[in-house]
C-alpha positions as CSV (number, residue, x, y, z in Angstrom):
1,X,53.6,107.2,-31.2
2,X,50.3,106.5,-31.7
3,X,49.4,105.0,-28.6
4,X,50.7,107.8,-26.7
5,X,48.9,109.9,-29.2
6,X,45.6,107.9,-28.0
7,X,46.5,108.2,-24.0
8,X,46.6,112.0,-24.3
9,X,43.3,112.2,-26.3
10,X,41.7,110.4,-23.3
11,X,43.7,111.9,-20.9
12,X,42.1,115.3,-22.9
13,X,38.5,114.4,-23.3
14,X,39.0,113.1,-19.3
15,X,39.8,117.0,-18.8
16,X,42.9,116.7,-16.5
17,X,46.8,116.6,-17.0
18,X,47.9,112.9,-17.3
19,X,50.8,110.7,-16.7
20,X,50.9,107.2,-18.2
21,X,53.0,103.8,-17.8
22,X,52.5,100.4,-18.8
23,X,51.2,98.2,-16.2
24,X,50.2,94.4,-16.8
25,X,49.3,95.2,-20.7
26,X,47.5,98.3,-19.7
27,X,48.3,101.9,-19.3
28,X,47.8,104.0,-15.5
29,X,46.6,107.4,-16.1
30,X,47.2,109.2,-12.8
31,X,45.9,113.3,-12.3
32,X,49.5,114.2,-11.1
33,X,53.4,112.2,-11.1
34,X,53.2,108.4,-11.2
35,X,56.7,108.4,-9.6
36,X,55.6,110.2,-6.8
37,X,53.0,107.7,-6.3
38,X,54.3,104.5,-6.4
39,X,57.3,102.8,-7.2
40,X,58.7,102.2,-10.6
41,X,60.9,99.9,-12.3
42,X,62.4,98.4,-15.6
43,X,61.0,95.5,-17.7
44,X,62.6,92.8,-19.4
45,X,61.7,94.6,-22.3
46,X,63.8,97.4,-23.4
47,X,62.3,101.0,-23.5
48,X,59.2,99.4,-21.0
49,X,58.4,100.2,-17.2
50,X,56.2,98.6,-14.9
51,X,54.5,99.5,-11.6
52,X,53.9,97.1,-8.8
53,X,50.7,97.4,-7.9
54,X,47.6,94.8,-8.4
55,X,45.3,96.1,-10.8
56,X,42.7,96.4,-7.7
57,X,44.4,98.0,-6.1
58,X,44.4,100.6,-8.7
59,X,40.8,100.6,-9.3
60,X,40.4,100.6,-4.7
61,X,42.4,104.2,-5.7
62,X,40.3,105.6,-8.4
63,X,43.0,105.8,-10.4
64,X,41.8,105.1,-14.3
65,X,43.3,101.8,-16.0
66,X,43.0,101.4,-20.3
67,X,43.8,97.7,-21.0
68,X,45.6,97.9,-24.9
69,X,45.9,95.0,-26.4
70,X,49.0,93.9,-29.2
71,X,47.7,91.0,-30.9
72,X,50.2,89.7,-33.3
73,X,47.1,88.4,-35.5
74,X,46.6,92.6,-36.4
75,X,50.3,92.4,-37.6
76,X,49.8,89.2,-40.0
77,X,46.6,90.8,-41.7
78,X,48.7,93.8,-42.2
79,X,51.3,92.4,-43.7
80,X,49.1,89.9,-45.5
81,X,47.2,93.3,-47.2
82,X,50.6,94.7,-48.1
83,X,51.7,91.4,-50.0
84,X,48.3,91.2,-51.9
85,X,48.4,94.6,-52.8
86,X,52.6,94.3,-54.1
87,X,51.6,91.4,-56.3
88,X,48.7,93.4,-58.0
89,X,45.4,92.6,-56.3
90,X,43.8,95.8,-54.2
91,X,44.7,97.5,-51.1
92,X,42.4,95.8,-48.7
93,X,41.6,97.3,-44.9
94,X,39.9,95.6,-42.5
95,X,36.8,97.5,-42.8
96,X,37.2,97.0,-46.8
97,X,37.3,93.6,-47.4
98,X,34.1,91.7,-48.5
99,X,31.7,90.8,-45.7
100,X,29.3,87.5,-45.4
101,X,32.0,85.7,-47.9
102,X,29.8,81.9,-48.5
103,X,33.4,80.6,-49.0
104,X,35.0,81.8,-45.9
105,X,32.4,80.1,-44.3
106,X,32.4,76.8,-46.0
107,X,35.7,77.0,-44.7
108,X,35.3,77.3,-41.6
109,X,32.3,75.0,-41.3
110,X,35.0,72.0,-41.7
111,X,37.4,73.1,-39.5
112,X,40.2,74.5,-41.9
113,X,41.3,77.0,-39.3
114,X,45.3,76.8,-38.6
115,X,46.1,80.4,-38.4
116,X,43.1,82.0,-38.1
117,X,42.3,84.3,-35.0
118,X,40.6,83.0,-31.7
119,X,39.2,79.6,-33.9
120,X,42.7,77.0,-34.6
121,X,42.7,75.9,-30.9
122,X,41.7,72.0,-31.0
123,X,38.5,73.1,-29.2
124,X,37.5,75.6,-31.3
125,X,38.4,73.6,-34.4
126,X,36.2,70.5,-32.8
127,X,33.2,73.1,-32.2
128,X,33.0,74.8,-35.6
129,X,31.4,71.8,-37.6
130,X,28.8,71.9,-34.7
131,X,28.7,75.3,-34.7
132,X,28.4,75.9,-38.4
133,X,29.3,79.7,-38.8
134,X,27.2,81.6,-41.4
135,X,27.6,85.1,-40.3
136,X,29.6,87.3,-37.9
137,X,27.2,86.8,-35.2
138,X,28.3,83.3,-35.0
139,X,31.8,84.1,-35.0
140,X,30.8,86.5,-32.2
141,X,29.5,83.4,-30.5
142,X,32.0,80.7,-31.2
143,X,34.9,83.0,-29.7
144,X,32.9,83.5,-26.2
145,X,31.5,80.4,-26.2
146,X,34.9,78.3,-26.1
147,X,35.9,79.6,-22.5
148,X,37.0,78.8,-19.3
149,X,33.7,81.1,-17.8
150,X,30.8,79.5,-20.2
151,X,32.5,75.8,-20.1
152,X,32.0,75.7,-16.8
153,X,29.3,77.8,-16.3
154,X,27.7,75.0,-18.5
155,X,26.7,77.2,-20.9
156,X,28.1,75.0,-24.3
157,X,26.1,72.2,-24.6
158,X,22.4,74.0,-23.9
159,X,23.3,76.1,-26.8
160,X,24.8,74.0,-29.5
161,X,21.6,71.2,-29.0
162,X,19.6,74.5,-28.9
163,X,20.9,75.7,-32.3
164,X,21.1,71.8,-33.6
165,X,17.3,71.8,-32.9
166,X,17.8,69.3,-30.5
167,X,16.3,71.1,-27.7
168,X,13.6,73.7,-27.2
169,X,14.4,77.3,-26.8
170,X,11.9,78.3,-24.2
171,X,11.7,81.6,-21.7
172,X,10.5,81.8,-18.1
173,X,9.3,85.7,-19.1
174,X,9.2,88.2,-21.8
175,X,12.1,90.4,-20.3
176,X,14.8,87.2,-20.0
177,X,13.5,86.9,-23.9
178,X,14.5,90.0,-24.7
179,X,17.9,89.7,-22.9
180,X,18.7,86.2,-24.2
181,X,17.2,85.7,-27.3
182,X,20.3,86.2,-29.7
183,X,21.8,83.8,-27.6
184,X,19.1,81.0,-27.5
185,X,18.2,81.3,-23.8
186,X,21.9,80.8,-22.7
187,X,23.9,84.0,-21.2
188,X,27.3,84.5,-22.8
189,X,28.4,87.7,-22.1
190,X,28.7,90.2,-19.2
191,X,26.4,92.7,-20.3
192,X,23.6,89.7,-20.4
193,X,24.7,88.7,-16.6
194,X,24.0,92.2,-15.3
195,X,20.8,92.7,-17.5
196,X,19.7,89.5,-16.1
197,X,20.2,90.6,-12.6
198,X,17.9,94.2,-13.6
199,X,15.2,92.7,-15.2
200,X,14.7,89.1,-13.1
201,X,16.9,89.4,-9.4
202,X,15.8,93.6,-9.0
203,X,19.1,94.6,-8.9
204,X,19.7,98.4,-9.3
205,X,22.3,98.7,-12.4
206,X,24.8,100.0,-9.4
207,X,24.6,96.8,-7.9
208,X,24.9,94.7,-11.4
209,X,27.7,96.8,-11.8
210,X,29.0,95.5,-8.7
211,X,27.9,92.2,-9.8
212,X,30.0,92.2,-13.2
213,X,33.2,93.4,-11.0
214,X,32.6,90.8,-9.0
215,X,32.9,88.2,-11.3
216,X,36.3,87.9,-11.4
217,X,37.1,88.2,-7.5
218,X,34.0,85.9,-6.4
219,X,36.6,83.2,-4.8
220,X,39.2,85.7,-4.0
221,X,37.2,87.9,-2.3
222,X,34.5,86.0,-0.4
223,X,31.5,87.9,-1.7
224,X,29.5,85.0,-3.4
225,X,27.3,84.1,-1.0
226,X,26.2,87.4,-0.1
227,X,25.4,88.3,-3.7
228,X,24.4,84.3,-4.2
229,X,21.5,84.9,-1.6
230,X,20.4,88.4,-3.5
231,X,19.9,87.1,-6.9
232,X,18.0,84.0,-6.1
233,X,15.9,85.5,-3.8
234,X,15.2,88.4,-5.9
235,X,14.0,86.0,-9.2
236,X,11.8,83.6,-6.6
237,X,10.4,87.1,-5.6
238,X,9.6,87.7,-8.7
239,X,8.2,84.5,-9.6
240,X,11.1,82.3,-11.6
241,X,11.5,78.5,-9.7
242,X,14.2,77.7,-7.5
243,X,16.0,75.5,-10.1
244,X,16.0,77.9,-13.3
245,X,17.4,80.7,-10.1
246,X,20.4,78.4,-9.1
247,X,20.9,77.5,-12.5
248,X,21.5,80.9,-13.7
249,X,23.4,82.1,-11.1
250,X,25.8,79.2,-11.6
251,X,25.9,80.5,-15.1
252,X,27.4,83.8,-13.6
253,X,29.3,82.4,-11.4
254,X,30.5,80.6,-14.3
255,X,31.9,84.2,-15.8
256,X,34.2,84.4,-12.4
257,X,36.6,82.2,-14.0
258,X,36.8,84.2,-17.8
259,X,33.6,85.7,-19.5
260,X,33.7,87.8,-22.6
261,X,31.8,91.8,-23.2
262,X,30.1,90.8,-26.0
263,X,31.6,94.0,-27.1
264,X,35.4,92.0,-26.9
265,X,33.8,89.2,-28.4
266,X,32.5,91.1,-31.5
267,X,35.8,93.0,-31.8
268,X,37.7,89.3,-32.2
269,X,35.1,87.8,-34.4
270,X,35.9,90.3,-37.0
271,X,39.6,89.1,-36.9
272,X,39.0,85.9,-37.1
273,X,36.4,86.4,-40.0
274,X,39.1,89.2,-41.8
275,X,41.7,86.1,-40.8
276,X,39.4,83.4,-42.4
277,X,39.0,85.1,-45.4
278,X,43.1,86.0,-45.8
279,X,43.2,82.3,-45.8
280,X,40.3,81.6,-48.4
281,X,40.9,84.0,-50.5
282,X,44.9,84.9,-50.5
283,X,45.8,81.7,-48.9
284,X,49.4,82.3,-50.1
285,X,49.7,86.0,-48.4
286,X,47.8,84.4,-45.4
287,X,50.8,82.1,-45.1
288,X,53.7,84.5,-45.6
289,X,52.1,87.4,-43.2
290,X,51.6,84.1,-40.6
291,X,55.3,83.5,-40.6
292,X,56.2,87.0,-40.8
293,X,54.4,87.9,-37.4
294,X,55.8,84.8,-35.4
295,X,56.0,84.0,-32.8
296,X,52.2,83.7,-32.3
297,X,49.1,81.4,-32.5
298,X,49.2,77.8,-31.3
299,X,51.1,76.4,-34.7
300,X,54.9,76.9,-35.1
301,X,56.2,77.7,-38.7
302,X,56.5,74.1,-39.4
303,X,52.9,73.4,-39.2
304,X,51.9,76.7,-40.8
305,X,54.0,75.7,-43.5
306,X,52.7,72.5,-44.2
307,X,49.2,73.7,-43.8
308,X,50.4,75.6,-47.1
309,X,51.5,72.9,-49.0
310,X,48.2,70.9,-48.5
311,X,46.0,74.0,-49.8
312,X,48.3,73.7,-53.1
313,X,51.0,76.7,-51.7
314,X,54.5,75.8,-53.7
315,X,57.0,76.6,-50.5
316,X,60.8,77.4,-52.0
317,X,63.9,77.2,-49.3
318,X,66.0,79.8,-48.1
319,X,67.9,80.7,-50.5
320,X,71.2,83.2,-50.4
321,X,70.7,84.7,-54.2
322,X,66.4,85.3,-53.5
323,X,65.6,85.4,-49.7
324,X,65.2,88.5,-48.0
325,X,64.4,88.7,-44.0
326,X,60.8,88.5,-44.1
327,X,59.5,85.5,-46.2
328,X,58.2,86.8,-49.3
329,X,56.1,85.8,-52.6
330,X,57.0,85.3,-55.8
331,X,55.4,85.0,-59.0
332,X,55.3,81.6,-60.7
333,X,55.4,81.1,-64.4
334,X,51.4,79.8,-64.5
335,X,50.6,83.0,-62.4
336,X,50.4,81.6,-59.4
337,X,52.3,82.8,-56.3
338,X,54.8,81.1,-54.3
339,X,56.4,81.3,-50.7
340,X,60.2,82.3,-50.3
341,X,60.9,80.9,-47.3
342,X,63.1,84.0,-45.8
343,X,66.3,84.7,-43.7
344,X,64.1,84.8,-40.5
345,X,63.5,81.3,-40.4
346,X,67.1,80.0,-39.8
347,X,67.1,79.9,-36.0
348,X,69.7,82.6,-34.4
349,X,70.0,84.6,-37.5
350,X,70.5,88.3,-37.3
351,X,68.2,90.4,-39.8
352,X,71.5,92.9,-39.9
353,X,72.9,90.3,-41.7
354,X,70.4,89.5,-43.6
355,X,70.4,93.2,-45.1
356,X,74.1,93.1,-46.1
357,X,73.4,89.8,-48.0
358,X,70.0,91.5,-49.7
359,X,72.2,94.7,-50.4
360,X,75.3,93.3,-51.8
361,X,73.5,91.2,-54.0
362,X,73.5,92.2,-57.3
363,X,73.2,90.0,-59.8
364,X,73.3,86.9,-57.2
365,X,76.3,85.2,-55.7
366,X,77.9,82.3,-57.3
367,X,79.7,81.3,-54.0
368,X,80.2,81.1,-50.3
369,X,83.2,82.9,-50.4
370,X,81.2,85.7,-53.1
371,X,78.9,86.2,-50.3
372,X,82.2,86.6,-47.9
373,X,83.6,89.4,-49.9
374,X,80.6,91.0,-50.8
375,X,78.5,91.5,-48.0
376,X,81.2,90.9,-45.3
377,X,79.7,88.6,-43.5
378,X,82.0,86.5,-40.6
379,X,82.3,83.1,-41.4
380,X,80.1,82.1,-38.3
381,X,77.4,83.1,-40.7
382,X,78.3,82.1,-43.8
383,X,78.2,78.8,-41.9
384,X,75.0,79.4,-40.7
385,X,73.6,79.5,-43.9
386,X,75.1,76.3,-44.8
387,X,74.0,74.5,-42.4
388,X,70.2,76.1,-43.1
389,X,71.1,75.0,-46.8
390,X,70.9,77.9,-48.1
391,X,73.8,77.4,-50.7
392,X,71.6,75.2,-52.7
393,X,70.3,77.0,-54.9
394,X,74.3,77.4,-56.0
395,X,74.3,73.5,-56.8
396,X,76.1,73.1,-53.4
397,X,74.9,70.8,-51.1
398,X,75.3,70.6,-47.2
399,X,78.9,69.3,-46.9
400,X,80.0,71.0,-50.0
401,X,78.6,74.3,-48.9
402,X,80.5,73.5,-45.3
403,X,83.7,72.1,-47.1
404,X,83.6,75.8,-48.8
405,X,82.9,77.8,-46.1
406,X,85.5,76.3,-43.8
407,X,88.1,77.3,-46.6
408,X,87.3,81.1,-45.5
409,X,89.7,82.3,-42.4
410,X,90.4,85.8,-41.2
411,X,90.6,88.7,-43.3
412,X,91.4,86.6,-47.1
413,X,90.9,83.8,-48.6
414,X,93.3,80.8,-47.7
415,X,96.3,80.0,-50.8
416,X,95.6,76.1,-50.4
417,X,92.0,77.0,-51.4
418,X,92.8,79.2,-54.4
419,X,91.9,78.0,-57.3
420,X,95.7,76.9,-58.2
421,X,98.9,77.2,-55.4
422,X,100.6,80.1,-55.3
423,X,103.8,79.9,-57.4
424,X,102.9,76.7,-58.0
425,X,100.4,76.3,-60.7
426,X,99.1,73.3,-59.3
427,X,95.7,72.7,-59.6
428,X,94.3,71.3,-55.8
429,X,92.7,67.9,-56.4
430,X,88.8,68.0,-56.2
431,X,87.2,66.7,-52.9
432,X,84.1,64.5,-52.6
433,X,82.5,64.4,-49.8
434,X,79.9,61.5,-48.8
435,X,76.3,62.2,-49.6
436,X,73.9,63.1,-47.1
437,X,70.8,60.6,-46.8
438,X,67.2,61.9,-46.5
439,X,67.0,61.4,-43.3
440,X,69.8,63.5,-42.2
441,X,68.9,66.4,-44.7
442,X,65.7,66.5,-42.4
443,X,67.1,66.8,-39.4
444,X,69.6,68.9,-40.4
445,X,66.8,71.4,-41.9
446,X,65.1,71.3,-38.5
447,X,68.0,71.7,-36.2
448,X,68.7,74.6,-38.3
449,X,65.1,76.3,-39.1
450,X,62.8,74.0,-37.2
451,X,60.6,72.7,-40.0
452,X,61.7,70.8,-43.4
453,X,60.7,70.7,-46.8
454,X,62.1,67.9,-47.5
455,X,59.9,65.1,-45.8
456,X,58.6,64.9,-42.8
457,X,60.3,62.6,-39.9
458,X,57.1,59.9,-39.7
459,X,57.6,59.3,-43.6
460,X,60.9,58.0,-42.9
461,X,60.2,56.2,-39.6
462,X,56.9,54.7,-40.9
463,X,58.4,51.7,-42.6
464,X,60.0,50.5,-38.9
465,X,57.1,51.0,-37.2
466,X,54.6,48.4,-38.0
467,X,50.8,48.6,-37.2
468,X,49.9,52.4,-37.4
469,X,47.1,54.0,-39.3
470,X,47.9,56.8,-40.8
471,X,46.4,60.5,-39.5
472,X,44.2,60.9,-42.7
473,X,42.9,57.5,-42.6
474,X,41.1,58.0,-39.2
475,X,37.8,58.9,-40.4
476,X,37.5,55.7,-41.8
477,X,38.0,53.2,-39.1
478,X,35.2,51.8,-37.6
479,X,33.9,53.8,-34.3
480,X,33.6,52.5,-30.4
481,X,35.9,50.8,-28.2
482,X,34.3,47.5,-29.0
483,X,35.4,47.6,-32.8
484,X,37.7,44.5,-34.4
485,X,40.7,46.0,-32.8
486,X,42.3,48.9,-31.5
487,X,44.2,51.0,-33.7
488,X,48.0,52.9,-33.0
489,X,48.6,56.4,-34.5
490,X,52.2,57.9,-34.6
491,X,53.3,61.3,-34.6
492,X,55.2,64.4,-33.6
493,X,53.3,66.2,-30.4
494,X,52.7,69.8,-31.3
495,X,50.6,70.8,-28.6
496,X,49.7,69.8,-25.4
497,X,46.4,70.9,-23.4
498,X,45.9,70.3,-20.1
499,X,43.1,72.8,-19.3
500,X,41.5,73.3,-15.8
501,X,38.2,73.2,-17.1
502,X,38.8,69.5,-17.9
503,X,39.1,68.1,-14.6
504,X,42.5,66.6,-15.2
505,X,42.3,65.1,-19.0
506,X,45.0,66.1,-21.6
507,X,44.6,66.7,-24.9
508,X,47.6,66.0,-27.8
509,X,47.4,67.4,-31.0
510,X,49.9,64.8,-33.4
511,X,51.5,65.5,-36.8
512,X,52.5,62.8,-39.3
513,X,53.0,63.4,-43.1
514,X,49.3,62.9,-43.8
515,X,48.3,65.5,-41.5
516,X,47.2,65.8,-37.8
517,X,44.7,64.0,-35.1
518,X,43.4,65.0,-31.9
519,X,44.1,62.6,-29.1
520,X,42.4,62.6,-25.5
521,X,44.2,60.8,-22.7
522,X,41.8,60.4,-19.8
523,X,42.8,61.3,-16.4
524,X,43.4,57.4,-15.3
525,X,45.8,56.8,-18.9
526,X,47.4,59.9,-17.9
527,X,48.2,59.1,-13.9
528,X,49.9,55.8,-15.8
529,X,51.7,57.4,-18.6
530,X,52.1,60.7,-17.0
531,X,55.6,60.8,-18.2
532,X,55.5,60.4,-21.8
533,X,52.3,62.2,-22.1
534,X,54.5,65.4,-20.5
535,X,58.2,64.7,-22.3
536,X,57.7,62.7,-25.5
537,X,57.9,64.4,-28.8
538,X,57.3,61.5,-30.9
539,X,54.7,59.2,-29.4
540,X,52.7,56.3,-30.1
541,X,49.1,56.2,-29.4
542,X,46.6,53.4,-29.3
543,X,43.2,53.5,-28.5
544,X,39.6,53.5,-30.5
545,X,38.5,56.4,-32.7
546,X,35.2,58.3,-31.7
547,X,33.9,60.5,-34.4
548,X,30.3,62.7,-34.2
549,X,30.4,64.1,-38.0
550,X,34.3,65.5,-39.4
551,X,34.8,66.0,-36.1
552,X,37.3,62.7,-35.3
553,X,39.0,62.0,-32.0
554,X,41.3,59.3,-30.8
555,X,40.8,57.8,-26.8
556,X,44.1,57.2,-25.9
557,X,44.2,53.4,-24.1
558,X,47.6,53.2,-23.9
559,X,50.9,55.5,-24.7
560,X,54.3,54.9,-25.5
561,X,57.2,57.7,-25.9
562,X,59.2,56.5,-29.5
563,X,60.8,59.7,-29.5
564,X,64.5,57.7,-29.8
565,X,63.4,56.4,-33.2
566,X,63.8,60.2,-34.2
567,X,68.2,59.5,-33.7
568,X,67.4,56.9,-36.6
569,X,67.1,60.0,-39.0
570,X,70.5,61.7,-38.5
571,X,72.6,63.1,-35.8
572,X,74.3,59.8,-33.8
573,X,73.3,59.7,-29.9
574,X,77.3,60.6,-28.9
575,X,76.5,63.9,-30.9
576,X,75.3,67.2,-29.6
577,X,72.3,68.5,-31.6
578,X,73.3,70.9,-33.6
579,X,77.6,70.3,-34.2
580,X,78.0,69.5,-38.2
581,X,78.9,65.6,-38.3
582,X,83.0,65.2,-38.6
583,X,83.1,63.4,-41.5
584,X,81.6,66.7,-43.4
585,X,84.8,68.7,-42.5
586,X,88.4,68.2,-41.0
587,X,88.3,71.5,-39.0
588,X,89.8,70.9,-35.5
589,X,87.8,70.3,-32.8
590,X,88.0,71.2,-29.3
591,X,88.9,68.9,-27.0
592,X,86.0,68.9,-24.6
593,X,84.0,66.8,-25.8
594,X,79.8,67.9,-25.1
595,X,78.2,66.0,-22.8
596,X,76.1,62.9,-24.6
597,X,72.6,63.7,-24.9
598,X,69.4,61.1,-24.0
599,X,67.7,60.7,-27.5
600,X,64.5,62.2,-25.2
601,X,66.1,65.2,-24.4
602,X,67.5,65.3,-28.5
603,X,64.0,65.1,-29.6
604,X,63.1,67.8,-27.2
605,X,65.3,70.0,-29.0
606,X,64.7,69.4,-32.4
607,X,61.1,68.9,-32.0
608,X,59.4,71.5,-29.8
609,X,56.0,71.3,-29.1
610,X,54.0,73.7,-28.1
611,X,52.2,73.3,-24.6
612,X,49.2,75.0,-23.1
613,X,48.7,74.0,-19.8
């Protein structure tokens, strides 16, 4: 409602009668019927329609196109606010909270950035300690800067030995002073390419306006030479050399491939300064309205919740007597809050469901089959829960919980599972099942919810796998190829970059129980270990540690795809990923068999990463 709400106010102040629709994240305001101007269809999404035409050709018919943007980030922070505000601090807005915050900064300085908006890529996160935010013009900077357009533009390393003081910032002329000067001589923006095209190529602002729509369409379109020969000619005209001239076209030309307004670029910094400061200051909120607005951000719930636990964040499990959907807080007994880990975080549960348990409650449940009666839920999902271990809490484990719940059939409970035989008065002889080891808890935990809060999978693999340094020791091994010896890291893969501006190199982002490390694979590693690089969830890395302050990199030399240690920790290699083992239950079992999984493809399954490419 109160988009539409915004659409008819501009459609108003436009002064016309408007029709909207959707169109590639935008909206199409038209002067009469969009249906009788182009064809319209269904999305994939319900209650969404799309039109087929490019957005050029749109703007070729002068027909009016307002890009809206849903950033899920604009979800956490409101959630976040509404959690502070429940558990007694103030109702904070965005435009309320406290501004220039020294410790949000700090922060940031050092790289602590999972979750925060625009600045927890691995590239941003390598570029903050050089960047060393201190204000919101920074942040203004750091989320342009860290793009396709300026990287290879070549726009990043002029200004950060610029801002280091490690090279002079000096101006051709007074009026590319004036235009550049809050960016230390290097443009970063659109509004500074067409302002440089006014005031030092003679361009009318008509034809920098053409110049900033051509940006994006330079390759596509064939008009870069034409408007190539303009500029330079116009700044030699006007005095500038030859060089500076084709260097700061090439800086333009850079934008054709993605350049920020510096009015987008302020826009994001304050999120990611609001988000920074969520996580500073209300780190436990930050958390909870993180995992409440998944899915989003590079980090799955598993690394956002582990990224709690190391800033001091007690994390409780799922539990059916004190979840609800959404994960939640609660209030410890020395004040401090906790994260509830909530119904939403078993994979494939309904949130229907998770109202019936929530309202049928009451004083809590003491059993499965409670839960059954209560809240009516099928015994699909009371298995569910099980397996998510959600009975715990109950004092039943995994098995015990399944043992239960496979008790409950149809519409009642089962006689032989009564507490004595009908007519009988026999008393059924107690069951114990086999205990589950660690291992198996864990992968149980992430088949069912992805993440585990039990241990992580390297702290159980890292006593069979000799040789590795641990993440957190990396920034004390000695630096250079040519140190004693090469050292081998060990980790999960949770995301893989593979971005054009690198010319082909790959960058991994690994996870152990000490924390995470950045690994480069060059292109000539990655030709020879293309395939583990691209499929391996749990690889092995060795190489030599570079390291230019905090900022701490590993050069792959040589990678090997472990991920079939990851069977070691549970489910047998005969077994489908997923299927409770047989000895945990003697319910019957259909007779076709799955099909036997490769311990790759197993690990794929349990252990998605997340890829950029």
């Amino acid at each position: 409602p109160r988009l539409a709400l915004t659409i008819k106010l501009i459609g108003e102040i436009i002064g016309f009668p408007r029709h909207l629709s959707q169109h590639v994240g935008g909206f199409v305001i038209t002067k009469g019927r969009l249906d009788e101007l182009c064809p319209i269809e269904n999305a994939a999404m319900d209650d969404r329609t799309i039109i087929e035409w490019d957005k050029d050709d749109i703007d070729a018919l002068n027909i009016l196109k307002v890009d809206i943007l849903s950033l899920g980030m604009l979800t956490c922070i409101r959630k976040s606010f509404d959690l502070i505000a429940q558990h007694g601090g103030k109702k904070y807005s965005i435009a309320s909270i406290p501004q220039d915050d020294a410790q949000t900064y700090d922060m940031l300085c050092v790289a602590d950035a999972i979750g925060v908006f625009q600045v927890e890529s691995r590239a941003q996160m390598n570029f903050l300690p050089r960047m060393k935010p201190r204000e919101l013009y920074d942040l203004v900077i750091e989320v342009a800067i860290v793009r396709p357009g300026p990287i290879q533009g070549g726009m990043v390393h002029p200004y950060i030995n610029r801002r280091q003081g490690n090279e002079a910032v000096v101006f051709p002329s007074k009026e590319l002073e004036d235009v550049l000067g809050k960016t230390l001589g290097v443009p970063l923006f659109q509004e500074q390419a067409m302002q440089i095209a006014v005031v030092a190529a003679g361009f009318l602002p008509s034809e920098a306006d053409q110049l900033r729509r051509s940006m994006a369409t330079f390759r596509r379109m064939g008009t870069i030479g034409q408007l190539r020969d303009k500029f330079i000619n116009g700044m030699l005209a006007r005095g500038y050399e030859n060089a500076f001239a084709e260097n700061c076209f090439s800086q333009i030309e850079g934008f054709g491939e993605y350049g920020f307004p510096e009015s987008h670029a302020a826009a994001f910094a304050m999120l990611a300064y609001v988000s920074a400061w969520l996580k500073c200051q209300h780190p436990a909120a930050f958390a909870c309205g993180l995992l409440n607005a998944q899915p989003m951000g590079f980090y799955a719930p598993a690394q956002i919740v582990r990224d709690a636990r190391e800033h001091h964040i007690e994390v409780r499990p799922v539990c059916v007597n004190t979840s609800e959907w959404d994960n939640t807080l609660e209030k410890r007994s020395d004040g401090a809050l906790a994260l509830r880990l909530g119904f939403r975080q078993i994979k494939g549960f309904r949130e229907e469901d998770a109202g019936w348990i929530v309202a049928a409650r009451g004083n809590g449940y003491p059993d499965p089959e409670a839960l059954w009666l209560r809240a009516g839920l099928s015994p699909a999902v009371l298995e569910r829960l099980a397996e998510a271990d959600a009975y715990a809490g109950l004092g039943l484990g995994r098995r015990d919980a399944l043992w239960a719940v496979k008790a409950i059939k149809g519409n009642a409970p089962l006689p032989l599972f009564n507490d004595k035989i009908e007519g009988e008065g026999i008393a059924e002889q107690p069951v114990t099942l086999p205990a589950m080891h660690l291992g198996q808890e864990v992968v149980e935990d992430y088949v069912a919810m992805r993440l585990s809060l039990k241990a992580h999978p390297m702290e159980l693999l890292r006593p069979a796998m000799t040789g590795l340094t641990a993440h957190d020791a990396l920034p004390e091994v000695p630096l250079g190829p040519m140190a004693q010896r090469p050292i081998s890291v060990c980790g999960l893969v949770i995301t893989r970059q593979r971005p054009g501006t690198a010319s082909g190199v790959v960058f991994l982002t690994l996870e152990d129980e000490t924390g995470v490390s950045n690994v480069v694979v060059w292109k000539k590693v990655y030709a020879q270990f293309r395939r583990a690089v691209m499929t391996g969830r749990l690889l092995r890395i060795t190489g030599h540690v570079q390291r230019e302050g905090i900022v701490v990199h590993v050069i792959a030399h040589s990678i090997e795809d472990v991920s079939h240690y990851l069977s070691r920790l549970g489910h047998p290699m005969d077994d489908a990923v997923g299927i409770t083992q047989p000895q945990a239950d003697d319910a019957p079992r259909s007779r076709t068999q799955p099909r036997a999984m490769h311990p790759r493809d197993q690990a794929k399954r349990l252990f998605p990463s997340r890829d950029f490419h």
